[in-house]
C-alpha positions as CSV (number, residue, x, y, z in Angstrom):
1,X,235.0,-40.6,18.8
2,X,232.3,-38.2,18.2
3,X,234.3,-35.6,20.3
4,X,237.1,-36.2,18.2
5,X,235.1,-35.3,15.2
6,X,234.1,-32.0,16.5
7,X,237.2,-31.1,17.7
8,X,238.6,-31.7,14.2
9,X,235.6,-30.0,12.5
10,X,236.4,-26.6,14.3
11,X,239.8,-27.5,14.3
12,X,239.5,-27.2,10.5
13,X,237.4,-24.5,10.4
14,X,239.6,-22.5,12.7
15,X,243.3,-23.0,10.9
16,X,241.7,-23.2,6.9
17,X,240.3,-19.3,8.2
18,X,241.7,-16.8,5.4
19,X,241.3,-12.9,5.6
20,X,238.8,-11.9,2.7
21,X,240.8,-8.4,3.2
22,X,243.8,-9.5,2.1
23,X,244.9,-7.2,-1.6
24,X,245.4,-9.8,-4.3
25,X,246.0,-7.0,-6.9
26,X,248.1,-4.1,-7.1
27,X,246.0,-1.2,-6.8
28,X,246.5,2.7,-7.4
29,X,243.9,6.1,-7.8
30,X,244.7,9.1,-10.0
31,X,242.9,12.4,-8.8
32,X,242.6,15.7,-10.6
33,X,241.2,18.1,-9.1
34,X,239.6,20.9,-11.6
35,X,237.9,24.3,-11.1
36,X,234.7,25.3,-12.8
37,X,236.5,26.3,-15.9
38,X,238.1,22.9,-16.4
39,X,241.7,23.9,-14.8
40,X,243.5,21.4,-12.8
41,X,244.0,22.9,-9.0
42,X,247.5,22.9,-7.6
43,X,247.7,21.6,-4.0
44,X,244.4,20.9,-4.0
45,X,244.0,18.7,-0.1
46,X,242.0,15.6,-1.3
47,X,240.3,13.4,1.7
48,X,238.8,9.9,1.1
49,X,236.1,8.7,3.2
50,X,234.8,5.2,3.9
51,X,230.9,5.8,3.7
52,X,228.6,8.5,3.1
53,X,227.9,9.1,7.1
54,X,231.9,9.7,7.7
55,X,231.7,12.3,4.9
56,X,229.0,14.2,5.6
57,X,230.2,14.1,9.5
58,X,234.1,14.7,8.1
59,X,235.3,12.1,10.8
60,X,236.9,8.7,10.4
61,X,239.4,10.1,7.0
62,X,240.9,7.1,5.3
63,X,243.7,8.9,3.4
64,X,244.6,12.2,3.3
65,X,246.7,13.9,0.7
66,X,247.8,17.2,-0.9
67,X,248.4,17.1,-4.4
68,X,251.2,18.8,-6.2
C-alpha cells in the first residue's frame, strides 16, 4: 500500500508539471533608435541579448532585427 502511495505521489507530481515559460500575455517592444542630436536612425540593426555576459561577448543573439 505504501508503494502505491508513492507511486501516486510522483505520479501526481509528474502529470500536474506545468511550464512556468509558458506566455500568458500578449507581448510586443517598440525601439527607436536616435543619434546624438535626437534623430531617429533609419535601418538602424538592433540585437537583443539575454544577459550582460552574451552582450559583452556578442554571442548567443536572441532576436535580430533591422528597422525601417
Amino acid at each position: 500500500m505504501k508503494t502505491f502511495i508513492l507511486f501516486a505521489a510522483v505520479a501526481l507530481l509528474t502529470f500536474s508539471y506545468t511550464s512556468t515559460s509558458a506566455q500568458i500575455l500578449n507581448t510586443s517592444l517598440t525601439i527607436s533608435v536616435r543619434d546624438e542630436v535626437g534623430n531617429i536612425v533609419s535601418g538602424a540593426e538592433v540585437k537583443l541579448f539575454e544577459n550582460e555576459q552574451d552582450y559583452l561577448k556578442e554571442v548567443n543573439v536572441v532576436c535580430r532585427r533591422n528597422l525601417r
